[in-house]
C-alpha positions, 0 to 999 in steps of 0.5 A, spaced: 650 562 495 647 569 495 640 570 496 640 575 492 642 578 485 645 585 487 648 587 481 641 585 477 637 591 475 630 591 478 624 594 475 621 597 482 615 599 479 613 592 475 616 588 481 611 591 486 605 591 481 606 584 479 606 583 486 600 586 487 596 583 481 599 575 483 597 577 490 589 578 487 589 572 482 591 567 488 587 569 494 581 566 490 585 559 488 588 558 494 581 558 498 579 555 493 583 548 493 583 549 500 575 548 500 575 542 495 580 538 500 576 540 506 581 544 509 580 551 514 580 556 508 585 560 511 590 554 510 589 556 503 592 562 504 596 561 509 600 555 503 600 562 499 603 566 504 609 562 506 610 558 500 611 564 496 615 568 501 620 562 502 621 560 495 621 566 492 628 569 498 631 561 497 628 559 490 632 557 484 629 562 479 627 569 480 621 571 477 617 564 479 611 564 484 609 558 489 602 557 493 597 552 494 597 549 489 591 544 487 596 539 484 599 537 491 593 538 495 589 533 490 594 528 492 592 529 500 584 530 499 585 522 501 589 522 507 584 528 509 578 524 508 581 517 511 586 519 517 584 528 519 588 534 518 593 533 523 596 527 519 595 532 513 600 536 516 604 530 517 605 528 510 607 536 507 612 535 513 615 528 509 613 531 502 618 538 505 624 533 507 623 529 500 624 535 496 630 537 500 634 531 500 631 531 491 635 538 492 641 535 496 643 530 492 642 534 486 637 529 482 633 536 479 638 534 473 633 529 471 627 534 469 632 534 463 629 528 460 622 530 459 622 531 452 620 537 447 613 533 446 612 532 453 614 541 454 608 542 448 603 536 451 603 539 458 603 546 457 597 546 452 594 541 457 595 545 462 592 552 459 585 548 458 585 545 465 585 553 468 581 556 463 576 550 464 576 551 472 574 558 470 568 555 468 566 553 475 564 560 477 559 560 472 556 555 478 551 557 483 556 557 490 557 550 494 552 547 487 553 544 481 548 548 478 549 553 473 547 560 474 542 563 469 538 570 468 541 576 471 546 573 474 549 569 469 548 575 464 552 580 470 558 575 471 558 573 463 559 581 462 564 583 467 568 577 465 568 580 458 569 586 461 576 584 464 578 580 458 577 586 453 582 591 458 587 585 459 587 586 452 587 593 450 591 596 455 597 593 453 595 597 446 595 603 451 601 602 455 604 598 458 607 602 464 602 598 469 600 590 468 593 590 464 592 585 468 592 589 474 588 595 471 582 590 469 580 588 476 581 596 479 576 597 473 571 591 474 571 593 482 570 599 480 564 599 475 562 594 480 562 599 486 559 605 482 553 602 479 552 597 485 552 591 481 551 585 485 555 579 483 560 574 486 565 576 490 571 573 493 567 573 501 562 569 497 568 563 497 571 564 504 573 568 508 579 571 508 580 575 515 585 571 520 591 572 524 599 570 523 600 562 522 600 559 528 604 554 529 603 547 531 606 541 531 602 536 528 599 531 533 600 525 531 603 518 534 610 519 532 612 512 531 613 507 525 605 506 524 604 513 522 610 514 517 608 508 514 600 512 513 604 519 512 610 516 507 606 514 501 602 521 501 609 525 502 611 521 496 607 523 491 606 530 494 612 531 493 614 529 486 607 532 483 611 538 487 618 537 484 615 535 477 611 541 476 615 546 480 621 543 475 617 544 469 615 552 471 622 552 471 624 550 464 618 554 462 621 560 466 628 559 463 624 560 456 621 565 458 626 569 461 632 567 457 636 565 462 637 558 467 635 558 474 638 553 478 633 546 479 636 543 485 636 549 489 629 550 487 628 543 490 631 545 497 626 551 497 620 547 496 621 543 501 623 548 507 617 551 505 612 545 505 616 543 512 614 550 515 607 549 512 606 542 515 608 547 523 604 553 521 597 550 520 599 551 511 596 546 506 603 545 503 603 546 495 609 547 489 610 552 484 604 555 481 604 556 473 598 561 472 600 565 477 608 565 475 605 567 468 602 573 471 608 575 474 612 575 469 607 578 463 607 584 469 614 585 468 617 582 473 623 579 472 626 579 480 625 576 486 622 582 489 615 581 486 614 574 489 615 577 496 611 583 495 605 578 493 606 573 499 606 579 505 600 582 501 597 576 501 598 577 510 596 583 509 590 582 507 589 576 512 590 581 516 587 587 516 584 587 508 580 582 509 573 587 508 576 589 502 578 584 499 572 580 500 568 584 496 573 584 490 568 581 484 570 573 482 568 575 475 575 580 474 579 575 477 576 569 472 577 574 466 584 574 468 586 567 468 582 566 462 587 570 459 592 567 463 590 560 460 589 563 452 597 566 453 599 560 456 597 556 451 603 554 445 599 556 439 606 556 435 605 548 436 599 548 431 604 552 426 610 547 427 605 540 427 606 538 420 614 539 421 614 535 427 614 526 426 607 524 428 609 519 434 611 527 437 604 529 435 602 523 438 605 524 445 604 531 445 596 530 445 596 524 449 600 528 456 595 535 454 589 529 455 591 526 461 592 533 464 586 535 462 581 528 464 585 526 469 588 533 473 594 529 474 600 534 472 605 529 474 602 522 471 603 525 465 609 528 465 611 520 466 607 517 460 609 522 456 616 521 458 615 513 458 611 514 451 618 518 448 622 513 451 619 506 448 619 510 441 626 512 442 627 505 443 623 503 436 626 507 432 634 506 435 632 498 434 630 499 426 637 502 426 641 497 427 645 494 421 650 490 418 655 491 413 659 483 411 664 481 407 670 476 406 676 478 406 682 475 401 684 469 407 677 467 407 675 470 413 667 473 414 666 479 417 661 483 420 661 491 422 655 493 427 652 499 426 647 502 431 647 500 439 646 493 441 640 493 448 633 489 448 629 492 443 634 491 437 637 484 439 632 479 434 635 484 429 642 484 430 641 476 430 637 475 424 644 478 420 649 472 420 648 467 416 650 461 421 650 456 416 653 458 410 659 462 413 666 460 413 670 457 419 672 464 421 668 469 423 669 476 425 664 482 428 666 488 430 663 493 435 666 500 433 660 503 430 656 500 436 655 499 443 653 492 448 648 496 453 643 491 456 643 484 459 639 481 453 645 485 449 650 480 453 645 475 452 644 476 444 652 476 444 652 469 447 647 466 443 650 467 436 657 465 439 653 459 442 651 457 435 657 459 431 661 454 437 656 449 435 658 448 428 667 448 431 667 456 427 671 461 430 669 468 433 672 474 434 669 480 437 672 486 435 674 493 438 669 492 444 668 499 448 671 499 456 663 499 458 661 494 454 667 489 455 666 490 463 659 488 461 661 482 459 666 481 465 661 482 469 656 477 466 660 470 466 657 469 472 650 469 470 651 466 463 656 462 459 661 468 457 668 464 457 673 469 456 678 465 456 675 460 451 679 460 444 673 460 441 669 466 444 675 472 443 675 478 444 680 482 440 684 489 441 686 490 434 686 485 427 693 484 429 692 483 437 687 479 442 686 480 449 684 474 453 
């Protein structure tokens, strides 16, 4: 598999300003996610460096941007509180090896049952949880407390400053990404006139060395796999269900298709380096990828330039960085979030069916009160299955008639599983119907044990009454169904009262 696309056209100046522009808006988020975890701000980098640079040379999508991401940190800020950093690293170490055995086994193919509704839920509630989390640098530092007079007008000024470049330059030209222009115009404004606001030193610091690596000092035995494994876990499925949904997004976006599985190895060899290089681990990044991709950038090139600049700032930027001003940076992700909202779902909202509506709003809600991208990805697909559920249950029907010997028959429609087997019993006429009974399956299907179950209990009742059955034009899976269930219940395909016919003219068993 080659690493690289060398027939595909790169854009050399897009991928490098994108680059750059991805690099300055995840610095401020790294540390960030870093701080609220209790983890050495510099882990926050050293997710972004090394998370960005292994996914974007092995991803399965071009274009797409990881970090340390708040998603899977979240998930560790209870190991880190309960057991310390060194089974922090520990757990990213599980969570890199359980996305790469995801990728092996090509199970990635299952993001494809997120449905439509659940795409519009998560991206809207998405956009508002990073517009709203822009919000807390109105805050005084290391305080709930918001700022107020001087300070609250200068960060609220600059902030609409950049918001107003990100949309004019585009108007002006688009040769160099507007968001990248803002913050060059913002830090300026801000060094011409010594304007004193909120910078990124103000955070953390930014200055340190090369990831050192280091094993994490923990007992390697079966007590700690049993404290570490559950944490893994779930960090690597919140990082495989947002990585996944970035995906898609990206595929949309692009109008191409990347490959899943391969993105699922990526991440994992990437968290396995975080957990030896002192990095916090992390998963695609949603608002950094749209940064990336609104620059232009369409390649792998632009995600690689962002992860050796985030090293190089490390290294030798720190002092320039450090003074970058927090308003320009939250005045791009503000229009990040504003962009990344589907407002197109508001136009289509009186053609699309309410129990799509319904689910739509329930995955944004839980995105944004609970900040748990993957519990509502899995609501909202729990919630879309039952209502598919629903609705295949009312489908199910019957179509009766007595043919010229006398014999009552009934053609299925619609497939027979748990939720439509009350229905399916209700349509035969026990009592009244004659001594020869025959029901055919050619429009539908036996899915489920209570399929089966349903099956036994009208062939059960028809038997009581010394009435011949005749089950007709079965499909393969669902006579092997019943085969398979003669242990568990009554289904005697030998009995000639219960028969199960290849053709009106012919019975098998």
């Amino acid at each position: 598999m080659p690493l690289f696309d060398l027939k595909q056209p790169i854009n050399y100046k897009n991928e490098i300003l994108a680059g750059l522009t991805v690099a300055m808006t995840m610095i401020p988020e790294s540390l960030s996610f870093a701080i609220l975890a209790g983890f050495p701000p510099l882990m926050g980098l050293y997710a972004a460096f090394i998370m960005g640079l292994v996914t974007a040379i092995l991803g399965g999508r071009p274009g797409l941007v990881s970090g340390g991401a708040g998603a899977t940190v979240i998930t560790l800020i209870a190991l880190m509180k309960l057991h310390g950093l060194e089974y922090v690293f520990a757990a990213v170490v599980v969570a890199g090896v359980i996305q790469i055995v995801v990728g092996l086994f090509r199970l990635g193919k299952f993001i494809r049952l997120v449905p439509q509704s659940v795409m519009y839920g998560f991206v809207n509630g998405l956009a508002i949880v990073i517009f709203l989390s822009q919000l807390n640098q109105f805050k005084v530092q290391g305080s709930n407390d918001w700022l107020s007079g001087s300070a609250l007008y200068t960060m609220g000024g600059l902030t609409a400053l950049t918001i107003f470049v990100v949309w004019l330059w585009p108007k002006i030209t688009k040769a160099v990404p507007a968001s990248l222009v803002a913050i060059i115009v913002v830090f300026a404004v801000v060094l011409i006139f010594g304007i004193q606001t909120k910078t990124v030193s103000d955070i953390a610091s930014v200055a340190g060395g090369f990831p050192p690596f280091h094993v994490p000092n923990v007992p390697f035995t079966f007590e700690t796999l049993k404290i570490v494994f559950p944490f893994g876990l779930i960090m690597a499925m919140v990082g495989l269900t947002e990585g996944l949904l970035t995906l898609n997004l990206v595929d949309e976006i692009v109008g191409n298709k990347g490959d899943g599985n391969r993105e699922s190895v990526a991440q994992g060899t990437a968290n396995i380096l975080n957990g030896f290089f002192f990095g916090m681990g992390g998963c695609p990044m949603i608002a950094q990828t749209l940064v990336n991709l609104s620059a232009g950038a369409r390649a792998r090139l632009s995600a690689i330039i962002g992860a050796l600049t985030i090293l190089l700032i490390i290294l030798v930027g720190a002092p320039v960085i450090g003074k970058l001003p927090m308003a320009a940076l939250t005045g791009v992700m503000m229009m990040v979030a504003v962009t990344t909202f589907e407002w197109s779902s508001f136009r289509i909202i009186n053609k699309m069916p309410k129990a799509d509506i319904f689910i739509g709003v329930v995955v944004a809600a839980v995105t944004v009160f609970m900040h748990n991208l993957a519990l509502a990805v899995l609501i909202g697909v729990i919630l879309s299955a039952l209502v598919f559920a629903w609705e295949s249950a009312r489908r199910i029907r019957a179509k009766k008639f007595i043919d010229a010997n006398g014999v009552k028959h009934y053609e299925i429609f619609g497939p027979l599983f748990f939720g439509s087997t009350t229905t399916f019993l209700e349509k035969f006429d026990v009592q009244d119907d004659p001594t020869e009974i025959v029901i055919n399956f050619k429009e539908s299907r036996i899915a489920d044990m209570s399929a089966i179950d349903a099956v036994h209990k009208i062939t059960e009742r028809y038997k009581k009454l010394d009435k011949l059955v005749t089950l007709k034009h079965l499909s393969a899976d669902s006579r092997l169904l019943l085969r398979n269930a003669a242990g568990v219940i009554e289904v005697n395909m030998d009995d000639p009262i219960y028969m199960v016919a290849a053709s009106p003219h012919e019975s098998k068993y």
